[in-house]
ROBA-643849 format. One line per 10 residues: number of its first residue (from 1); their letters; for each residue z, y, x of N, C-alpha, C. Coordinates in nm, 4 decimals. Atoms other than C-alpha are relative to their C-alpha. Example, Ala and Ser with C-alpha at 12.3 -4.5 7.8 and 13.67 -1.06 7.14 Angstrom:
REM residues 2
1) AS) 0.0000:-0.1190:0.0890:0.7800:-0.4500:1.2300:0.0000:0.1200:0.0900 ~ -0.0060:-0.1190:-0.0820:0.7140:-0.1060:1.3670:0.0730:0.1090:-0.0770
END
This chain:
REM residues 221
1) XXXXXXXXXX) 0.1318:-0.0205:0.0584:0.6553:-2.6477:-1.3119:-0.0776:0.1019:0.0822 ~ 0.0999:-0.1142:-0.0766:0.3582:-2.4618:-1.1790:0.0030:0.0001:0.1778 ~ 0.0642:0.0246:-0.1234:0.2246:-2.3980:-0.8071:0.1234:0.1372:0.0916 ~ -0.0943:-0.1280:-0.1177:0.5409:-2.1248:-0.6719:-0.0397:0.1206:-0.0776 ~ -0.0490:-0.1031:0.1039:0.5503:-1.7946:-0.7162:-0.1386:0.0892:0.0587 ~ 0.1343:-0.0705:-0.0404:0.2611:-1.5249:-0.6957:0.0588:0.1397:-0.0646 ~ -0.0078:-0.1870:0.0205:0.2118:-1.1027:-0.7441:-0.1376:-0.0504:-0.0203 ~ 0.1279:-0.0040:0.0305:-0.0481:-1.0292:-0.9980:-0.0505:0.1862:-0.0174 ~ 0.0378:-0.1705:0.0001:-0.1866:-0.6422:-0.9807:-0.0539:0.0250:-0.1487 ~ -0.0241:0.0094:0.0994:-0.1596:-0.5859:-1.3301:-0.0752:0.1802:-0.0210
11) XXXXXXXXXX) 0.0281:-0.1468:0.0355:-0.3689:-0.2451:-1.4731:-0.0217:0.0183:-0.1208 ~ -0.0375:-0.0167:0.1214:-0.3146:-0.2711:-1.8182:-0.1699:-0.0556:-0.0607 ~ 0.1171:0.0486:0.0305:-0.7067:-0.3704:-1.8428:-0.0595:-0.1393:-0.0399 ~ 0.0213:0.1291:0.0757:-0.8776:-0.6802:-2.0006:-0.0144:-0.0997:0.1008 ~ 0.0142:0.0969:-0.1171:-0.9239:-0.8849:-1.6554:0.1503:-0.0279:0.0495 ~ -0.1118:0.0277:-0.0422:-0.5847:-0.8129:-1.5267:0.1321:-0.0806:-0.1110 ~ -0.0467:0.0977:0.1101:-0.4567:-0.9214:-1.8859:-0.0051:-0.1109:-0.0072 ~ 0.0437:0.1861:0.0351:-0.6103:-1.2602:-1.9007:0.0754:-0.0566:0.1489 ~ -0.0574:0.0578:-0.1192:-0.5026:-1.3396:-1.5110:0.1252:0.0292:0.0120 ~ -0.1510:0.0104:-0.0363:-0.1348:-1.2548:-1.5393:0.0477:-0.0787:-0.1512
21) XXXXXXXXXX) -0.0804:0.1151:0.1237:-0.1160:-1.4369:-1.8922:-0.0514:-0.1748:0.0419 ~ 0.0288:0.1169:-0.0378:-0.2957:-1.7429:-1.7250:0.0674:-0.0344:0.1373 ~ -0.1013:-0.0124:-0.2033:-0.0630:-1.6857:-1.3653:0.0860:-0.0681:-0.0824 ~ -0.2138:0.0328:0.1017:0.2687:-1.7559:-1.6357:-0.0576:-0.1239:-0.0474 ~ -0.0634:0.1161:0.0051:0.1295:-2.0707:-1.6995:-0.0391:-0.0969:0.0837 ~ 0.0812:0.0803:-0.1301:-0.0232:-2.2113:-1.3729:0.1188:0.0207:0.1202 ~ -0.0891:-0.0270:-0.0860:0.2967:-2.0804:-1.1812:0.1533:0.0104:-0.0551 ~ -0.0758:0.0054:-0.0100:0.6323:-2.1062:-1.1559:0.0981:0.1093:-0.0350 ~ -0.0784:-0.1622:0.0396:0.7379:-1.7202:-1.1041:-0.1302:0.0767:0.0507 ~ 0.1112:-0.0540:0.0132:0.5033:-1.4579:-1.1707:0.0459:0.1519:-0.0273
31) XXXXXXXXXX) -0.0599:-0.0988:0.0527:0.5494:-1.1004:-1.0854:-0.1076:0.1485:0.0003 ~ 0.1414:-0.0790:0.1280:0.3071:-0.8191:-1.2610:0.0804:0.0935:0.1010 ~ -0.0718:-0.0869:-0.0698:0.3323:-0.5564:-1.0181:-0.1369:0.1213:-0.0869 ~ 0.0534:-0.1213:0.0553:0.1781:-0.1930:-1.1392:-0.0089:0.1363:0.1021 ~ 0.0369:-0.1212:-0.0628:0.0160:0.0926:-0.9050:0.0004:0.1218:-0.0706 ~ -0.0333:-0.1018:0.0386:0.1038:0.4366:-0.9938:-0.1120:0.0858:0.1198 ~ 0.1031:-0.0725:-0.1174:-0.1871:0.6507:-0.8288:0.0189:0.1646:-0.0443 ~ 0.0181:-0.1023:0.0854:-0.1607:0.9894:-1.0823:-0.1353:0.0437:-0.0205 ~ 0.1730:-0.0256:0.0850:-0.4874:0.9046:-1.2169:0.0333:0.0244:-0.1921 ~ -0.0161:-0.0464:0.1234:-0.5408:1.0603:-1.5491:0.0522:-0.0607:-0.1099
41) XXXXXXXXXX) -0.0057:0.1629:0.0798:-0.5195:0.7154:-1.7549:0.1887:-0.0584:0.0207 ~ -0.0919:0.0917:-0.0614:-0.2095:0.6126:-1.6230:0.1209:-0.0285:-0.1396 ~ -0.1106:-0.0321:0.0780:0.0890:0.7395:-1.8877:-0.0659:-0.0836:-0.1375 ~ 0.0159:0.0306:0.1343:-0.1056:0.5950:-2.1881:-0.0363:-0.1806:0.0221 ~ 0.0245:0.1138:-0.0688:-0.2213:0.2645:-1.9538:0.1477:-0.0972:0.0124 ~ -0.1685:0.0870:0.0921:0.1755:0.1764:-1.9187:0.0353:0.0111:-0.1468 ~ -0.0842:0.0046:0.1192:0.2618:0.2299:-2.2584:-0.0950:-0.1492:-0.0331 ~ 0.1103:0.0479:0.0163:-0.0141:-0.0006:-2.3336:0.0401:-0.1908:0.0776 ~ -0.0419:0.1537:-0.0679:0.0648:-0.2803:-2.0480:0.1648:-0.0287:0.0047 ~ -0.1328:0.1017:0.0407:0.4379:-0.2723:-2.1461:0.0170:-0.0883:-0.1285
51) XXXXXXXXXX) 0.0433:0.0542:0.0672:0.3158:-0.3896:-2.4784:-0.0376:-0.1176:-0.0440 ~ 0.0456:0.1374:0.0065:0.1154:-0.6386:-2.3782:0.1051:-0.1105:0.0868 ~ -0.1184:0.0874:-0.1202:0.3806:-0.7887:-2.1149:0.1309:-0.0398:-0.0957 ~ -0.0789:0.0477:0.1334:0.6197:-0.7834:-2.3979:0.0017:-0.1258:-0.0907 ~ 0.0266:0.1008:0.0869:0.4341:-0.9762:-2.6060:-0.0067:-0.1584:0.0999 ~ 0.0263:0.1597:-0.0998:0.3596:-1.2451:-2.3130:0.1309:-0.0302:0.0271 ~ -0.1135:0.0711:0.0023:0.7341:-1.2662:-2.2451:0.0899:-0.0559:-0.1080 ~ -0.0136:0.0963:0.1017:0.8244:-1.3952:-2.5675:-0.0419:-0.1293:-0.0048 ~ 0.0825:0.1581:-0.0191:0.5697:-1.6927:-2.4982:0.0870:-0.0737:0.1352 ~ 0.0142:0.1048:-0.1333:0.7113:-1.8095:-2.1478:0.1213:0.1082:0.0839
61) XXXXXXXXXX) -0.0529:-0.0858:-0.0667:0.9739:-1.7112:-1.9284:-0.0156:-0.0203:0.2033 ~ 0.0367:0.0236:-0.1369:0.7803:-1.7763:-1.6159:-0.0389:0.1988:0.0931 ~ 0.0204:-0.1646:-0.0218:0.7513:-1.3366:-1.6050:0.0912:0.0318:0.0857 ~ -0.1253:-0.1188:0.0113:0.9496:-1.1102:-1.4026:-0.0611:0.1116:-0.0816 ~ -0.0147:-0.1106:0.0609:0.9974:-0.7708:-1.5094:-0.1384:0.0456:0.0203 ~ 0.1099:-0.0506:-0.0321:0.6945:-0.5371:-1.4694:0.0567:0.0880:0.1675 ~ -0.0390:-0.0511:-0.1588:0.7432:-0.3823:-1.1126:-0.0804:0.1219:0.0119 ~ 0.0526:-0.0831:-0.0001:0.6125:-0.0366:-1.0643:-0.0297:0.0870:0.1562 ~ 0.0112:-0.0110:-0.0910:0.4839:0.0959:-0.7504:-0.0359:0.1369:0.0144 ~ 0.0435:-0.1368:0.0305:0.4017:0.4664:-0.6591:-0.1132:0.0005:0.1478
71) XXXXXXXXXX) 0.0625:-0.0385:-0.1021:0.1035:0.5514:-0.4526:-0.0986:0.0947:-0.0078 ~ 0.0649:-0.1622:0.0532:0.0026:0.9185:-0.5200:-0.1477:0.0556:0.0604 ~ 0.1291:-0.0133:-0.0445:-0.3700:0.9836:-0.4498:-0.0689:0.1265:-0.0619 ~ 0.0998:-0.1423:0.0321:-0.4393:1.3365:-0.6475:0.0035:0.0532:0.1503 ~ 0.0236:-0.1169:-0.1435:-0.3794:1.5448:-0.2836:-0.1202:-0.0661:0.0871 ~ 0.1261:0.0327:-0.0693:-0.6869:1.2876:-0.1689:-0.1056:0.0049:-0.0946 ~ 0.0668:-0.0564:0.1256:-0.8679:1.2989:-0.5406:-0.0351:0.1564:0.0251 ~ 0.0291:-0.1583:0.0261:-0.8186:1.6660:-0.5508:-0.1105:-0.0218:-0.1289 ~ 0.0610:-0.0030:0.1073:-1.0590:1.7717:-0.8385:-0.1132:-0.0839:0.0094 ~ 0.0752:0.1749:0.0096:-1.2005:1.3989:-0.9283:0.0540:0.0443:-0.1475
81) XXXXXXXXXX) 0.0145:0.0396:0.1631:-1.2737:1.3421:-1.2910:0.1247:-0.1143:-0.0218 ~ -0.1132:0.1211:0.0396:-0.9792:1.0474:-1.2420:0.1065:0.0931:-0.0118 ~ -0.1537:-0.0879:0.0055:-0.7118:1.2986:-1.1862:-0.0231:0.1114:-0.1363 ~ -0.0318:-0.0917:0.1484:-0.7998:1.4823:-1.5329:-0.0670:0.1523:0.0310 ~ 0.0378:-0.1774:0.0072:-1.0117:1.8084:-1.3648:-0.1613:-0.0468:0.0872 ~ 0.1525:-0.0110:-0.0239:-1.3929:1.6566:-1.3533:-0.0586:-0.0350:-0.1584 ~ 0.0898:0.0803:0.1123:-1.6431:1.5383:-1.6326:0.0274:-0.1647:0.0444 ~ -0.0684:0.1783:-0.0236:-1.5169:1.1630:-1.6874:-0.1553:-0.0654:-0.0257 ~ 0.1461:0.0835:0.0241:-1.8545:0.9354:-1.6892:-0.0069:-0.0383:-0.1184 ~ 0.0067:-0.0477:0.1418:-1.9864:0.9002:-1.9944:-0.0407:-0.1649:-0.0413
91) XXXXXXXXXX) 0.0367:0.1503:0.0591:-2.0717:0.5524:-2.1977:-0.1196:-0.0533:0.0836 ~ 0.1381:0.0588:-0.0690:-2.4546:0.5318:-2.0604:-0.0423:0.0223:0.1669 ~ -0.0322:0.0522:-0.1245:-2.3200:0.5848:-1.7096:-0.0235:-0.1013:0.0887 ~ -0.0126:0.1504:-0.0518:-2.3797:0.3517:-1.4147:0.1464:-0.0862:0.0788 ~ -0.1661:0.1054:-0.0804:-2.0712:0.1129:-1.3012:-0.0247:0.0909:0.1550 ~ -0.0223:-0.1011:-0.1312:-2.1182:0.3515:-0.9750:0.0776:0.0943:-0.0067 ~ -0.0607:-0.1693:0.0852:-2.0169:0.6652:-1.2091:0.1710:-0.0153:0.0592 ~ -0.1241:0.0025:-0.0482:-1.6557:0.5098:-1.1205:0.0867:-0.0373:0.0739 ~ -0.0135:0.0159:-0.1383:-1.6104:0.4399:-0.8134:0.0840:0.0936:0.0621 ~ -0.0992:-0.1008:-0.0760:-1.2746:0.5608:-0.6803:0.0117:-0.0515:0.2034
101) XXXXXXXXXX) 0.0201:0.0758:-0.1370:-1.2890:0.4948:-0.2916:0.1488:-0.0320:0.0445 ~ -0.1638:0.0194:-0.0529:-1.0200:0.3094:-0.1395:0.0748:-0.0677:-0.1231 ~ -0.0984:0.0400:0.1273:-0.9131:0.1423:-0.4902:0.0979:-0.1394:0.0703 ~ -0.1215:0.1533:-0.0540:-0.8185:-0.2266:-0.3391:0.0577:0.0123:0.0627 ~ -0.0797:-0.0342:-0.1028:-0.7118:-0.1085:-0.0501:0.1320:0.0854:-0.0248 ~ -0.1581:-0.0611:-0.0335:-0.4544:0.1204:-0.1681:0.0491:-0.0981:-0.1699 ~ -0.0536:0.0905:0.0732:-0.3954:-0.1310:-0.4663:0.0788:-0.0839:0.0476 ~ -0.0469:0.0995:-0.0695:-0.2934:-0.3802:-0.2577:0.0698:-0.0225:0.1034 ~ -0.1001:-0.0078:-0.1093:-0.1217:-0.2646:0.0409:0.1419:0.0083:-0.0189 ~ -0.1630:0.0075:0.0350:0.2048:-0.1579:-0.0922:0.0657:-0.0960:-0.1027
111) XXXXXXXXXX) -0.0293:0.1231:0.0492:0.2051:-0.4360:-0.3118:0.0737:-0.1391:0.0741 ~ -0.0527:0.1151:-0.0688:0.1781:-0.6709:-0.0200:0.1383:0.0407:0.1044 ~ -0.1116:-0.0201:-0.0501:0.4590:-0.5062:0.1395:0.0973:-0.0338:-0.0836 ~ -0.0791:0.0524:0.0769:0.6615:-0.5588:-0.1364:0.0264:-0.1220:0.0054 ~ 0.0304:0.1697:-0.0257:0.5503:-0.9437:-0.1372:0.0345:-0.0070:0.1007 ~ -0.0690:0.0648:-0.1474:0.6816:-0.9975:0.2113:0.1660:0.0389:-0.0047 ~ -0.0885:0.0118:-0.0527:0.9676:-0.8475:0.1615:0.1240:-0.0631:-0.1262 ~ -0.0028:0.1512:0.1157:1.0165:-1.0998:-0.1955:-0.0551:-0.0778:0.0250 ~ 0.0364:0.1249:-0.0185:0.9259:-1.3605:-0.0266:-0.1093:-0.0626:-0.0987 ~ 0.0917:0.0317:0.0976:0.5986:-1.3772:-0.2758:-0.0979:-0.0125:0.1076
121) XXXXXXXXXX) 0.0716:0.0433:-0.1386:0.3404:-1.5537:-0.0477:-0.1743:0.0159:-0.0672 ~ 0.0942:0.0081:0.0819:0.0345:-1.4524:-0.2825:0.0174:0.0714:-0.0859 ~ 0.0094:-0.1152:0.1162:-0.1125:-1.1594:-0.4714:-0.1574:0.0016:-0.0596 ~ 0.1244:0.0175:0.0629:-0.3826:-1.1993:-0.7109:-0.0640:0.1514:-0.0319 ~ 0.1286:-0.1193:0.0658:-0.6820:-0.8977:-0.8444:-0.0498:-0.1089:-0.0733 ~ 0.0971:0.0626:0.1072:-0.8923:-0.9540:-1.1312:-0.1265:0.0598:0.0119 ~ 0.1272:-0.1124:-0.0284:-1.2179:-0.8345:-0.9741:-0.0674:-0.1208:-0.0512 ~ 0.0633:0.1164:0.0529:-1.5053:-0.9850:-1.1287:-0.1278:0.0058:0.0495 ~ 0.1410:0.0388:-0.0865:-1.8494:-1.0697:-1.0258:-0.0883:0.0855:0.0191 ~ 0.0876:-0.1254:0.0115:-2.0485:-0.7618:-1.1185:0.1054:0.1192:0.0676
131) XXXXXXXXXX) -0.0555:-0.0775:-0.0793:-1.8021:-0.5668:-0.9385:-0.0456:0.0496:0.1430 ~ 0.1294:-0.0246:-0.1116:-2.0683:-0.3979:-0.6761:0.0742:0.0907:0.1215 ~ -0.0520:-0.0786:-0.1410:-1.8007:-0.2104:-0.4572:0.0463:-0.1192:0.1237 ~ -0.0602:0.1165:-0.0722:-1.7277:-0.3122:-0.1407:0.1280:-0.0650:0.0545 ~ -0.0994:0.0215:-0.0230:-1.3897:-0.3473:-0.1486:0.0654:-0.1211:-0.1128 ~ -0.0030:0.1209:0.1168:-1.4538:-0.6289:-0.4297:-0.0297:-0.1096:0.0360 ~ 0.0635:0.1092:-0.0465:-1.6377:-0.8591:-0.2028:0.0831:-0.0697:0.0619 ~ -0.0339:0.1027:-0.0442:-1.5074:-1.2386:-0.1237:0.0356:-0.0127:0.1250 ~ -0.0339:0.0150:-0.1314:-1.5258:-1.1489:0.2386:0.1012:0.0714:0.0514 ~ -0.1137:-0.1231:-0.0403:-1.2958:-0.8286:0.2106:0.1039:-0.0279:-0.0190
141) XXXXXXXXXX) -0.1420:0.0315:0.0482:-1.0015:-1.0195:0.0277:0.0523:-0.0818:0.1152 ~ -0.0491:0.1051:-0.1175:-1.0079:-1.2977:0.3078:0.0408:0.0626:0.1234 ~ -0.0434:-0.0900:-0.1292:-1.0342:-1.0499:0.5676:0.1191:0.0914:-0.0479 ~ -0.0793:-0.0714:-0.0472:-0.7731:-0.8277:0.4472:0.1236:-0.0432:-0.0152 ~ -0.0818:0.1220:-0.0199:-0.5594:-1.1052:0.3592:0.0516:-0.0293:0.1476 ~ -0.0349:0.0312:-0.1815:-0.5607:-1.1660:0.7434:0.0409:0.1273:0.0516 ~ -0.0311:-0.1157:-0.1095:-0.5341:-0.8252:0.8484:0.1790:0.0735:-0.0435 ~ -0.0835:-0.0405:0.0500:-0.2411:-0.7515:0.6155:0.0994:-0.1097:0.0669 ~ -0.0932:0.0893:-0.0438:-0.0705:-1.0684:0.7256:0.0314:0.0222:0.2089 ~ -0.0432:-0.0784:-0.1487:-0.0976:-0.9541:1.1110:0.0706:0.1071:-0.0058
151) XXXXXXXXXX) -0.0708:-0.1125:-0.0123:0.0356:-0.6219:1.0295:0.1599:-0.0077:-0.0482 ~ -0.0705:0.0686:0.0166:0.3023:-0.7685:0.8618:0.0938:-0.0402:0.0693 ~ -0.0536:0.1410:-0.0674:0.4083:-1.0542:1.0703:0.0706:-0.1318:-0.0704 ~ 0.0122:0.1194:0.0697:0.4046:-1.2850:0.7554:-0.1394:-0.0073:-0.0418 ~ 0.1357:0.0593:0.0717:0.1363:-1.5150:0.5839:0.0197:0.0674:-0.0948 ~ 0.0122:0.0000:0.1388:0.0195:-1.3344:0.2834:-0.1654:-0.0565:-0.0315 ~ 0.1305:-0.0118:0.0249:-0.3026:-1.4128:0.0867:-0.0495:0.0687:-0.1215 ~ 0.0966:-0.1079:0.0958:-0.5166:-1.1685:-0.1176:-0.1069:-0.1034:-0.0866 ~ 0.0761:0.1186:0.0655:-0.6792:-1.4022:-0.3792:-0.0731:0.1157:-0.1250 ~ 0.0839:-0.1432:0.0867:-0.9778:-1.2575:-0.6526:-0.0170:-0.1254:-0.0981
161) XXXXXXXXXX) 0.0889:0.1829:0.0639:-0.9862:-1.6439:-0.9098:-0.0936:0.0734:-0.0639 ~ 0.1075:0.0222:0.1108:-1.2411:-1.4628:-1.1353:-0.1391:0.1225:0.0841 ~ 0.0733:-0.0872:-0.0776:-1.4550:-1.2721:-0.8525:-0.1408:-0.0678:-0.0325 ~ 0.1672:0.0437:0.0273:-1.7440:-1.5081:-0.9753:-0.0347:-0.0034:-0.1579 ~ 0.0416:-0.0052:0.1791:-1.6947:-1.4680:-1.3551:-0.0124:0.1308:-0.0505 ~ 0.0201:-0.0809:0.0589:-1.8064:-1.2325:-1.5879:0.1024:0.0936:-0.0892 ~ -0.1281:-0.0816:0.1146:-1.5774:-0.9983:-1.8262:-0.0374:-0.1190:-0.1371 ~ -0.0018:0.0958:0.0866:-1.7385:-1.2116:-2.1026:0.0717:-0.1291:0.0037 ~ -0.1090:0.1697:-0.0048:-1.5688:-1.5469:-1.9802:0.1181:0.0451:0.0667 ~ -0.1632:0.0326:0.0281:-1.2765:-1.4208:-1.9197:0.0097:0.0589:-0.1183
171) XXXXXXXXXX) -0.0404:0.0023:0.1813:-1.2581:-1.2631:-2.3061:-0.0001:-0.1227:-0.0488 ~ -0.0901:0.1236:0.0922:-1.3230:-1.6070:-2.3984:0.1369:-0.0902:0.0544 ~ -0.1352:0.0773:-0.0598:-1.0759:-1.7403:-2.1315:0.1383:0.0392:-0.0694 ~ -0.0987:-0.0750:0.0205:-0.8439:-1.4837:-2.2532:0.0244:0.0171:-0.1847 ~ 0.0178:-0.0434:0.1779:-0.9248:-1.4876:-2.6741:0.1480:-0.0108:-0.0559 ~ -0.1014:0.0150:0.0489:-0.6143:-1.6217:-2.7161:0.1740:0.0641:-0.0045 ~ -0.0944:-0.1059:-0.0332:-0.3819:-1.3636:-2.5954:-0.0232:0.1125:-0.0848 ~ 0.0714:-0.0932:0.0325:-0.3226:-1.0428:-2.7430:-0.0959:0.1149:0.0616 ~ 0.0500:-0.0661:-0.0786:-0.6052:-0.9068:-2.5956:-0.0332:0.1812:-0.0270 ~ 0.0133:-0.1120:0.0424:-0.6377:-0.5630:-2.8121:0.1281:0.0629:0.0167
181) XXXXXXXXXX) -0.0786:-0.0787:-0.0745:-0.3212:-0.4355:-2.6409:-0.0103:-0.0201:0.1259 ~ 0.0350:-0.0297:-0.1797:-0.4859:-0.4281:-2.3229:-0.0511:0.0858:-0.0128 ~ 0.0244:-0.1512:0.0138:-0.6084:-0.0780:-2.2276:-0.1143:0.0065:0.1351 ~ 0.0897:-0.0221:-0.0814:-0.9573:0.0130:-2.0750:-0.0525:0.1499:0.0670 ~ 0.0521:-0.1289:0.0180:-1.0027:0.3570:-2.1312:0.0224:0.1321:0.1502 ~ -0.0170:-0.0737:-0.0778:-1.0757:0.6078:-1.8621:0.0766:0.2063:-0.0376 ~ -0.0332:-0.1358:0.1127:-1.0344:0.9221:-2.1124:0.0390:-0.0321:-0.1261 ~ -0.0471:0.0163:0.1387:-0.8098:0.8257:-2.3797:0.0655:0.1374:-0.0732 ~ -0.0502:-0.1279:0.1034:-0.7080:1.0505:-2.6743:0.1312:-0.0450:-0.0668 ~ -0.1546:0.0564:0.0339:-0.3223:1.0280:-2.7795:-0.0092:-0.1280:0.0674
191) XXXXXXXXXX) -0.0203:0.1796:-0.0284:-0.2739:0.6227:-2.7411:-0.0894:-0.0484:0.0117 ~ 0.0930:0.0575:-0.0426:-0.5775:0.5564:-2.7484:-0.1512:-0.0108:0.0240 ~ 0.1143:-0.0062:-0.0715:-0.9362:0.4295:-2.6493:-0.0874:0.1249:-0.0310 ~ 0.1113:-0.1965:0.0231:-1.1864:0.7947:-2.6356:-0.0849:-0.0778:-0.0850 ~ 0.1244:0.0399:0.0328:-1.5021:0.5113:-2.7601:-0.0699:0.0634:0.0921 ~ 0.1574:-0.0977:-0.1011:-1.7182:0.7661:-2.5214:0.0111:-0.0263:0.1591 ~ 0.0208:-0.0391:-0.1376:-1.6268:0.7022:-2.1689:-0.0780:-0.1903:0.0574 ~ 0.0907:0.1215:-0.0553:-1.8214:0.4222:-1.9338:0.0962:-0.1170:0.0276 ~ -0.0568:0.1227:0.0145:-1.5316:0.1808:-1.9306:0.0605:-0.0504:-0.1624 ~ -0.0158:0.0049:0.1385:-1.4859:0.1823:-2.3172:-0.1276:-0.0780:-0.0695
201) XXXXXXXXXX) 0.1223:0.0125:-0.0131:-1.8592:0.1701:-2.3350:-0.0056:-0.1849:0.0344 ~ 0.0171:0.1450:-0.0434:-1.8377:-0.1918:-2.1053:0.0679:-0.0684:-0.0928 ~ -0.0706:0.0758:0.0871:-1.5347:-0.3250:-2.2906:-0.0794:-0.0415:-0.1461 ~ 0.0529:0.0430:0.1052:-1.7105:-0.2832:-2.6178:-0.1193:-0.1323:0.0015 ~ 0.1280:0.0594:-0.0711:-2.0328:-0.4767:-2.4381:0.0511:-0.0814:-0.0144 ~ -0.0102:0.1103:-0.0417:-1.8482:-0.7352:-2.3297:0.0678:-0.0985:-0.1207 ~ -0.0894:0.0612:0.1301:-1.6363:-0.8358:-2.6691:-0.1352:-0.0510:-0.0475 ~ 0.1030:0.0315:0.0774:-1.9587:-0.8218:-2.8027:-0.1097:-0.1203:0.0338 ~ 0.0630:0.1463:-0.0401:-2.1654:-1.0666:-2.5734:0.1144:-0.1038:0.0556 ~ -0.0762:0.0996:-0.0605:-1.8665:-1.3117:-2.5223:0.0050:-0.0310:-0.1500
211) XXXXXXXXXX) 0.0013:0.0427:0.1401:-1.8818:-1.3431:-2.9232:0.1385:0.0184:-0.0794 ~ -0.0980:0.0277:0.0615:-1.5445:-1.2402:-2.9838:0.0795:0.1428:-0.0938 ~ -0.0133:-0.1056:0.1110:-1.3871:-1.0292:-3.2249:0.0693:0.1414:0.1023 ~ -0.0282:-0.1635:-0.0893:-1.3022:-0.6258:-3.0403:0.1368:0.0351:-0.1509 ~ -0.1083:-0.0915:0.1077:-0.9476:-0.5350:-3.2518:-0.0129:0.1465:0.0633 ~ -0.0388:-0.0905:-0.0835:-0.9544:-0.2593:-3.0011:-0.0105:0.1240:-0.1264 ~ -0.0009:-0.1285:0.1101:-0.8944:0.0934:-3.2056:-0.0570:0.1048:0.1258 ~ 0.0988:-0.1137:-0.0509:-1.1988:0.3579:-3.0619:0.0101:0.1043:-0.0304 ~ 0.0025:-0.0807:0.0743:-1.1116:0.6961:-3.1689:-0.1876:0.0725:-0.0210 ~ 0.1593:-0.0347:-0.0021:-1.5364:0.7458:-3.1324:-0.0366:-0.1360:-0.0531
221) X) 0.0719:0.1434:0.0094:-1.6975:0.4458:-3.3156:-0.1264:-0.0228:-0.0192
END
């Protein structure tokens, strides 16, 4: 069954949710890999995407495990609002406000090392269309797809399937999953979502114009 095996970059968020529960049933073997950067989010982000990965391996045993990767970026952060010692952007923020530089790029490199050396010939992102950095654009995945596979000295490819859709169509792509144990929050409080920061802010947006019901728990509502 399914098209082989693929690496999906899994961040506990509502895009990477819907594309590794729709990878498990379009593929064969499917393995949810997880970047460790020591951004602020992170400790409450796994609890969060072991949850939801849980619940998807009950449905299908096309999963591996969750795979965890470490690629430490406070000593280049230094005092960045991601590492827990700036003002975190606030709800009426612009999608600029969070802009970590270098995200795909160091998302994806030690990933694809991994993938070459599991014979996984394909690693998906869930970047989506309004995604205005340039390390989001159609031309950067193809190109670094190629540049990673020269450095290498295997074929890999860097694939983006929902780089032309909205967060709204994939909530409805995704309605049917549990999507309220996926985790958006840039500044969460205990377990969970703050309600106040600019990716809490979108999530709510987007439940709301895709028409579908938000279980999500806001400690700000």
């Amino acid at each position: 069954m399914g098209r082989g095996v693929i690496g999906v970059l899994v961040s506990g968020g509502l895009d990477s949710a819907v594309l590794v529960a729709e990878s498990a049933l379009n593929y064969r073997v499917v393995w949810p890999i997880y970047v460790r950067q020591q951004l602020a989010w992170e400790r409450v982000e796994l609890y969060w995407l072991g949850r939801y990965l849980s619940s998807l391996q009950k449905e299908t045993n096309h999963l591996k495990p969750l795979t965890i990767l470490s690629m430490p970026m406070q000593d280049v952060y230094g005092n960045h609002w991601s590492t827990g010692r700036g003002t975190v952007p606030g709800a009426k923020s612009d999608d600029k406000a969070v802009y970590l530089p270098g995200r795909n790029l160091l998302l994806s490199l030690k990933p694809a090392v991994f993938a070459v050396m599991h014979k996984i010939p394909t690693l998906a992102l869930g970047s989506l269309d309004h995604n205005p950095f340039s390390d989001a654009a159609p031309a950067f995945f193809q190109q670094w797809g190629s540049v990673l596979s020269r450095g290498l000295g295997s074929r890999i490819r860097i694939i983006a399937p929902y780089r032309h859709k909205s967060k709204e169509e994939v909530i409805r792509r995704g309605q049917e999953w549990p999507l309220h144990l996926s985790f958006s929050c840039i500044a969460p409080e205990g377990k969970f979502h703050c309600g106040r920061c600019n990716k809490c802010a979108e999530r709510r947006r987007a439940f709301k114009q895709a028409g579908v019901q938000d279980k999500t728990i806001y400690v700000k509502n």
